[in-house]
Residue frames as a rotation matrix with the C-alpha (Angstrom) as fourth column:
UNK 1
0.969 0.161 0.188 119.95
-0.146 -0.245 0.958 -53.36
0.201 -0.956 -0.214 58.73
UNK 2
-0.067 -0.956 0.286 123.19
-0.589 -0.194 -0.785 -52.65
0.806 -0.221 -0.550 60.42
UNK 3
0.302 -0.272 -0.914 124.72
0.640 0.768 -0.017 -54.73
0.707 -0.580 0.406 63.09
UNK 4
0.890 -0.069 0.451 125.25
-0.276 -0.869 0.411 -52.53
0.363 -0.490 -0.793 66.15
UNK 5
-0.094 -0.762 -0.640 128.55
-0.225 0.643 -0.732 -53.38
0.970 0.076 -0.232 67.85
UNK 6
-0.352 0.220 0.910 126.59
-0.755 -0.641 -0.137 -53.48
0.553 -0.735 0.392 71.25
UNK 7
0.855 0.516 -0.053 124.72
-0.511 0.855 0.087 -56.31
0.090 -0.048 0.995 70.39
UNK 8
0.359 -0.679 -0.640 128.55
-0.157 0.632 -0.759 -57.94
0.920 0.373 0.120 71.05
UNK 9
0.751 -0.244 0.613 129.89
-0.656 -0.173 0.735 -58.82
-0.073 -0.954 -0.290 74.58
UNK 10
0.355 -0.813 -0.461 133.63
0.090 0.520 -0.849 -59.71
0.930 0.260 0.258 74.99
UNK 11
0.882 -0.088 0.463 134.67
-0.466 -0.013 0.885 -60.93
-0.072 -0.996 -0.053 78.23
UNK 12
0.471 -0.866 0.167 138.68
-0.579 -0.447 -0.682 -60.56
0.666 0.225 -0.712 78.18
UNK 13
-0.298 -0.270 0.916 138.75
-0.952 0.159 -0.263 -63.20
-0.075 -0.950 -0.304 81.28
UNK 14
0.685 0.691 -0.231 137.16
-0.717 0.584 -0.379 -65.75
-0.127 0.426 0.896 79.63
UNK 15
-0.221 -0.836 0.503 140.29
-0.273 0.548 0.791 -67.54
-0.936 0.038 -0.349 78.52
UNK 16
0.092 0.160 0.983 138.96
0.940 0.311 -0.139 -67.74
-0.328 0.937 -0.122 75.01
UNK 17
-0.729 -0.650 0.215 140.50
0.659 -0.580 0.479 -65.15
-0.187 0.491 0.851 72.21
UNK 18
-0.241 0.817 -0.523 138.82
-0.024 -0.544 -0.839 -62.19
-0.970 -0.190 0.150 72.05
UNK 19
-0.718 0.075 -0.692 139.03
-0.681 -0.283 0.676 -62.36
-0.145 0.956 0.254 68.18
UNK 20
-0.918 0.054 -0.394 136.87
-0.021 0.983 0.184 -66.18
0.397 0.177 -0.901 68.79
UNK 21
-0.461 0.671 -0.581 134.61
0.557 -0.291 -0.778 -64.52
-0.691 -0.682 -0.240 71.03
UNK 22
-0.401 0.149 -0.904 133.80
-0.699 -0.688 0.197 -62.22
-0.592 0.710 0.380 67.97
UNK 23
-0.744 0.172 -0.645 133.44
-0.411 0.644 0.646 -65.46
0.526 0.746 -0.409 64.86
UNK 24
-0.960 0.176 -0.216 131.43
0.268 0.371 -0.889 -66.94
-0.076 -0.912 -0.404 67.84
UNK 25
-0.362 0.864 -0.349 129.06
0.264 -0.264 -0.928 -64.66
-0.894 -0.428 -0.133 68.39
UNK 26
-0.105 0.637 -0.764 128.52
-0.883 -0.413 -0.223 -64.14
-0.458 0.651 0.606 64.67
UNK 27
-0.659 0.249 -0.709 127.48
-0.377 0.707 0.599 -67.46
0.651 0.662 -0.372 63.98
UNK 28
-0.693 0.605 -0.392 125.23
0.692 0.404 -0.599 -67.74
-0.203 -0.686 -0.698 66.86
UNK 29
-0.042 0.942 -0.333 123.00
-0.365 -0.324 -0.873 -64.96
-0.930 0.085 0.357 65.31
UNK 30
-0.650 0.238 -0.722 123.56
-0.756 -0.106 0.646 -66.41
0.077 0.965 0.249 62.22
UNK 31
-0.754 0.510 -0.415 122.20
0.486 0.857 0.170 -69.91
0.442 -0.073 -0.894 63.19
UNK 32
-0.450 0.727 -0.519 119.57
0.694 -0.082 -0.715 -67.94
-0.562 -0.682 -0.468 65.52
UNK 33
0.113 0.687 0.718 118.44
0.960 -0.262 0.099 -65.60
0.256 0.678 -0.689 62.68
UNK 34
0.442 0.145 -0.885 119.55
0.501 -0.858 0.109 -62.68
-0.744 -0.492 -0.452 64.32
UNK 35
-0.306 -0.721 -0.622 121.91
-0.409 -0.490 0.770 -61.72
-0.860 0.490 -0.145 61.85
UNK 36
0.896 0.268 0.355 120.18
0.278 0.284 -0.917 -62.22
-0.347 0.920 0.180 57.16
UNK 37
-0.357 -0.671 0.650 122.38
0.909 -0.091 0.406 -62.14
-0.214 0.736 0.643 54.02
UNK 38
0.250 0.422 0.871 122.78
0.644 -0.744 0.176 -58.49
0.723 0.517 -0.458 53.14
UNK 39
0.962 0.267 0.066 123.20
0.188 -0.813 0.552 -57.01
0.201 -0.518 -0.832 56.22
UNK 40
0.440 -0.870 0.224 126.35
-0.243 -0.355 -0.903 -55.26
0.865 0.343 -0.367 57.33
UNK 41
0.641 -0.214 -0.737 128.67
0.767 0.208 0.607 -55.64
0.023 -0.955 0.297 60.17
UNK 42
0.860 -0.065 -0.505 130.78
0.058 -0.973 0.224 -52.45
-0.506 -0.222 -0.833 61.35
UNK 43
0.829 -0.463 -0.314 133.67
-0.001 0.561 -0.828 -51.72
0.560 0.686 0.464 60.45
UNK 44
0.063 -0.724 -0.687 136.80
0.851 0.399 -0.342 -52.70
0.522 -0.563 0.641 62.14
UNK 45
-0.629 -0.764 0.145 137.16
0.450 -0.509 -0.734 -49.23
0.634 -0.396 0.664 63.46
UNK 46
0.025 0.763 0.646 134.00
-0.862 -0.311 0.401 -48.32
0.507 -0.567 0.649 64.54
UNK 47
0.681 0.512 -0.524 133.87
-0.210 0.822 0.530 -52.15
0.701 -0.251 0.667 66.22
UNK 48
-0.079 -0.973 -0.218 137.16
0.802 0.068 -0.594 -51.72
0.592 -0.222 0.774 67.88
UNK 49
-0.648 -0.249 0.720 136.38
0.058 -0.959 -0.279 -48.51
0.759 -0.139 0.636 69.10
UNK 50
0.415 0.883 0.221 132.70
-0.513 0.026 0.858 -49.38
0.752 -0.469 0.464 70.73
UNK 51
0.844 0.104 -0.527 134.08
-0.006 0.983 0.185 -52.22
0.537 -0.153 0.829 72.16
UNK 52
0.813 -0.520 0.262 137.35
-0.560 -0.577 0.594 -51.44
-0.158 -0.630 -0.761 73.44
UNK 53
0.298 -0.807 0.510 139.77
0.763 0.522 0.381 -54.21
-0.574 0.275 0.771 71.71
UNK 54
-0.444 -0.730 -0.520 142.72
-0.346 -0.395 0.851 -53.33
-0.827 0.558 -0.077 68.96
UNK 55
0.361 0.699 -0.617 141.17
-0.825 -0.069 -0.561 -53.12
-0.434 0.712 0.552 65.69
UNK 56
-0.662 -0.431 -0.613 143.86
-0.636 0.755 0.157 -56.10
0.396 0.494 -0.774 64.62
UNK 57
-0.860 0.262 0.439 141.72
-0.158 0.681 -0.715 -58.16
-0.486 -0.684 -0.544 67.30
UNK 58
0.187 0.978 -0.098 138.50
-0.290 -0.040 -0.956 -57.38
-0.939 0.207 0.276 64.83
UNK 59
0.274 -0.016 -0.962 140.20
-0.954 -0.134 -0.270 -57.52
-0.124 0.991 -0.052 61.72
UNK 60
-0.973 -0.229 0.025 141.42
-0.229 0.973 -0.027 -61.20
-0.018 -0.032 -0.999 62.58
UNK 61
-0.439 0.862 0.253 137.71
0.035 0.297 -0.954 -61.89
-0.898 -0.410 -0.161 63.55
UNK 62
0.525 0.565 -0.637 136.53
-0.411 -0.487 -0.770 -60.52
-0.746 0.666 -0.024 60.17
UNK 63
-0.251 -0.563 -0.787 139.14
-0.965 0.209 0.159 -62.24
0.075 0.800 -0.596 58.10
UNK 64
-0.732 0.109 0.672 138.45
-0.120 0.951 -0.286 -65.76
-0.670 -0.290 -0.683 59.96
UNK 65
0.096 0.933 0.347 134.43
0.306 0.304 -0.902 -65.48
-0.947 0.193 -0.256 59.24
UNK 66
0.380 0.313 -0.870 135.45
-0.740 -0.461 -0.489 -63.93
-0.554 0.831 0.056 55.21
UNK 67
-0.599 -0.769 0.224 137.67
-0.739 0.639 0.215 -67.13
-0.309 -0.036 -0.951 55.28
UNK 68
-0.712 0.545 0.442 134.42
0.396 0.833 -0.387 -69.44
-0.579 -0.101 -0.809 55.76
UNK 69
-0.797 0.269 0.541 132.37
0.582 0.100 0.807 -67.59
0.163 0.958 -0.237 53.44
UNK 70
-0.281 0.740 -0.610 130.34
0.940 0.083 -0.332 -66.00
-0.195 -0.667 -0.719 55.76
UNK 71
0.632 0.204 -0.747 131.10
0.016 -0.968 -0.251 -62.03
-0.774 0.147 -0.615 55.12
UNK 72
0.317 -0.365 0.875 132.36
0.948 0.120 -0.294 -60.23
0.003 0.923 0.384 52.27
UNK 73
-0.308 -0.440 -0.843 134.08
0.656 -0.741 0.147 -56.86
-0.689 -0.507 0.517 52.65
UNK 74
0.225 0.458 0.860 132.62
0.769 -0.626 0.132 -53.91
0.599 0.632 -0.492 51.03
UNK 75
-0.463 -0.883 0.079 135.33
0.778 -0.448 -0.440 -51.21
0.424 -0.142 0.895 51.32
UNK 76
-0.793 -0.220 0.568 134.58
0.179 -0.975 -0.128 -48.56
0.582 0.000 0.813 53.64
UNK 77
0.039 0.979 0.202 131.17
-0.366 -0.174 0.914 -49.62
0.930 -0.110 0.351 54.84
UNK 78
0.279 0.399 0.873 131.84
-0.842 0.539 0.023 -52.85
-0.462 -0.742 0.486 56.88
UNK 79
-0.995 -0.014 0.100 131.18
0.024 0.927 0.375 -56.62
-0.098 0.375 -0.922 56.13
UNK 80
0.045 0.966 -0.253 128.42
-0.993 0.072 0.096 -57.98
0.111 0.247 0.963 54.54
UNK 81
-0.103 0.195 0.975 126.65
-0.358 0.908 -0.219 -61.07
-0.928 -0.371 -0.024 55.76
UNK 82
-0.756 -0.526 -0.389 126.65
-0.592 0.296 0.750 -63.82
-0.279 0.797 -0.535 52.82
UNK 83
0.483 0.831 -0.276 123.82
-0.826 0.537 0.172 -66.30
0.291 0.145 0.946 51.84
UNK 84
-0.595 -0.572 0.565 125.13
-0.643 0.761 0.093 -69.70
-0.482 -0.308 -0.820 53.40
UNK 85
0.272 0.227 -0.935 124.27
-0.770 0.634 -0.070 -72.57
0.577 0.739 0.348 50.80
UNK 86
0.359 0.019 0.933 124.05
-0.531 0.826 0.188 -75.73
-0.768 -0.563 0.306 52.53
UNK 87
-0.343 -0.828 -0.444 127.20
-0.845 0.478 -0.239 -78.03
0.410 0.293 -0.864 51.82
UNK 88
-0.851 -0.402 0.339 127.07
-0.483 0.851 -0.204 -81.57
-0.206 -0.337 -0.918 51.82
UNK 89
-0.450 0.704 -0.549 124.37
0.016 0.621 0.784 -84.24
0.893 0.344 -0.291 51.51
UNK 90
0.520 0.776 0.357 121.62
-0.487 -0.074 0.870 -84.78
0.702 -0.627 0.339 54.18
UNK 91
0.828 -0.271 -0.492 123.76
0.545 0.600 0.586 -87.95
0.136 -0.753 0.644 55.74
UNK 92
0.189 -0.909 0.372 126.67
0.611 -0.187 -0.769 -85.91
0.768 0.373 0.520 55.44
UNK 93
0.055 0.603 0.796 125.10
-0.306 -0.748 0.588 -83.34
0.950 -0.276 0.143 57.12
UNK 94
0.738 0.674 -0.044 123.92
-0.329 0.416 0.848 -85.46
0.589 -0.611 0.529 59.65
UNK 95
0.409 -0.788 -0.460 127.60
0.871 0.487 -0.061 -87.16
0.272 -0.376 0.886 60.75
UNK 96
-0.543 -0.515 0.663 128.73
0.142 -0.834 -0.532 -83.40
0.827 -0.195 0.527 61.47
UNK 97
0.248 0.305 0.919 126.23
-0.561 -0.729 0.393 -83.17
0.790 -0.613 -0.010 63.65
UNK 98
0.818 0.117 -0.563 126.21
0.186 0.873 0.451 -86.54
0.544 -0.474 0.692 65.27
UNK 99
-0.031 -0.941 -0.338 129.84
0.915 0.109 -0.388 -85.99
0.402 -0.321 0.858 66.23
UNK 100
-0.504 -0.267 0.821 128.78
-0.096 -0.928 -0.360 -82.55
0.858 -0.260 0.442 67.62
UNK 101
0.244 0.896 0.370 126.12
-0.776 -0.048 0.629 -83.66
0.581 -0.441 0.684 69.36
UNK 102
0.427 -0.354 -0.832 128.17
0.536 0.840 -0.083 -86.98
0.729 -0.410 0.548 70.80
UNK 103
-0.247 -0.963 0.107 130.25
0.514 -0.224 -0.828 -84.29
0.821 -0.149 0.550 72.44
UNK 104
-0.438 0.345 0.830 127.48
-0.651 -0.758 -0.029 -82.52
0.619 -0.553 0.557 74.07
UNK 105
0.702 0.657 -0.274 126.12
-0.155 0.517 0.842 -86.03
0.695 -0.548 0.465 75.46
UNK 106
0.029 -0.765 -0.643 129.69
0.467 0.580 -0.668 -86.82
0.884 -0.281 0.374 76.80
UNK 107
-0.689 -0.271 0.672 129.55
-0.085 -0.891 -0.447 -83.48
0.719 -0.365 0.591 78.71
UNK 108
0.200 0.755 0.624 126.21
-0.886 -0.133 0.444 -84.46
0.419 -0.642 0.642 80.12
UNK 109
0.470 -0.305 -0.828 127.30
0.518 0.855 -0.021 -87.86
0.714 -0.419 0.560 81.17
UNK 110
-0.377 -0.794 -0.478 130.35
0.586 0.196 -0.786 -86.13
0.718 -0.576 0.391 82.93
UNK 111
-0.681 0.288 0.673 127.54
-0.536 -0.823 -0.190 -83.40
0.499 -0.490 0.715 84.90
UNK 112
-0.893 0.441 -0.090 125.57
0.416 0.733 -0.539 -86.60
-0.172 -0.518 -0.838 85.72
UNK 113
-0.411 0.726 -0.552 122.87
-0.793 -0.583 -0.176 -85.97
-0.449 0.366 0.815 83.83
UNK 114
-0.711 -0.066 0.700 120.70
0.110 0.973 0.203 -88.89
-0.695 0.221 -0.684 82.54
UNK 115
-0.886 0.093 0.454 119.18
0.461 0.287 0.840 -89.68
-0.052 0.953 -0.298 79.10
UNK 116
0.085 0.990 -0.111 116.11
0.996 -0.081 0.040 -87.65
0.031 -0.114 -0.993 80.07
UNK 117
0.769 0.192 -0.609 117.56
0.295 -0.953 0.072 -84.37
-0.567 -0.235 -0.790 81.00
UNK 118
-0.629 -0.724 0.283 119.83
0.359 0.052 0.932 -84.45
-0.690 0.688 0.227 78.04
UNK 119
-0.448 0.686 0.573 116.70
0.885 0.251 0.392 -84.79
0.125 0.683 -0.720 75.97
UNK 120
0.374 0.777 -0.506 115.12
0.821 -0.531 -0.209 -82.22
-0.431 -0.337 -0.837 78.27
UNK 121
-0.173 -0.624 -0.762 118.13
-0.063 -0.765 0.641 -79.46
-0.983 0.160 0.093 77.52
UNK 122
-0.861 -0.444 -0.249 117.75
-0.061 -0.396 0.916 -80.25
-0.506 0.804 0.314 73.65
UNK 123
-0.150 0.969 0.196 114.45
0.987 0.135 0.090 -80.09
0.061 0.207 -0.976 73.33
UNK 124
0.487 0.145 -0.861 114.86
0.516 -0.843 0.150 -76.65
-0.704 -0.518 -0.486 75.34
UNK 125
-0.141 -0.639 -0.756 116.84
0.037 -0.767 0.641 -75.65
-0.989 0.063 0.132 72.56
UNK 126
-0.673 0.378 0.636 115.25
0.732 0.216 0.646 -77.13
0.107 0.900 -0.422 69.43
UNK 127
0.434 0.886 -0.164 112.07
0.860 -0.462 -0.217 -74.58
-0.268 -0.047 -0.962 71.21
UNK 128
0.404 -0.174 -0.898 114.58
0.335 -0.885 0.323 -71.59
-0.851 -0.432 -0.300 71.56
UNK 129
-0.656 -0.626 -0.423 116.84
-0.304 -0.294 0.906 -71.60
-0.691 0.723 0.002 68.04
UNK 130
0.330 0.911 0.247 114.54
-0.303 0.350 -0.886 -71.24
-0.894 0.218 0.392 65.15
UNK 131
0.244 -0.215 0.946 114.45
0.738 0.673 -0.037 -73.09
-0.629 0.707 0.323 62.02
């Protein structure tokens, strides 16, 4: 299956790079499953073109995520998604998140949010992002 470049939304007002908006949204279908090893992403000109950015603005985006291992270029077609092998030990693991997840309590602290509806919001998202 092909990646459409539709399934992408870049919002130029954001204040975040449109190339970041891109790496972004392809790790959020990767972590949500939207996006298997094997499949393709456009290529820079067709993704540039749908979309309306300068194809440098994709080809940064595509070099970042071939950078982390994620795609692999396969001349002419696109990118191909990669198999991601899980790095690190379990506790390893586990201190990456901790320190991701410290950040997202800090945030709820500063929205006044207490130790319940913190829970409530990641629960809501342990239901929504599958395994």
């Amino acid at each position: 299956m092909t990646i459409r470049p539709s399934q992408f939304e870049i919002h130029p007002s954001s204040g975040v790079p449109l190339f970041r908006q891109i790496v972004d949204q392809v790790q959020a279908m990767l972590a949500g499953k939207q996006l298997q090893p094997g499949e393709m992403l456009p290529s820079v000109r067709q993704m540039a073109a749908e979309l309306g950015v300068n194809p440098m603005t994709i080809s940064k985006a595509y070099t970042r995520l071939e950078a982390e291992g994620i795609l692999e270029r396969a001349r002419g077609k696109g990118m191909v998604i990669l198999p991601q092998p899980i790095q690190g030990t379990l506790a390893q693991r586990q201190r990456e998140l901790e320190a991701a997840m410290q950040a997202a309590v800090v945030r709820g602290r500063q929205l006044g949010l207490n130790n319940n509806q913190i829970q409530n919001v990641l629960n809501k998202l342990l239901k929504e992002i599958p395994q």
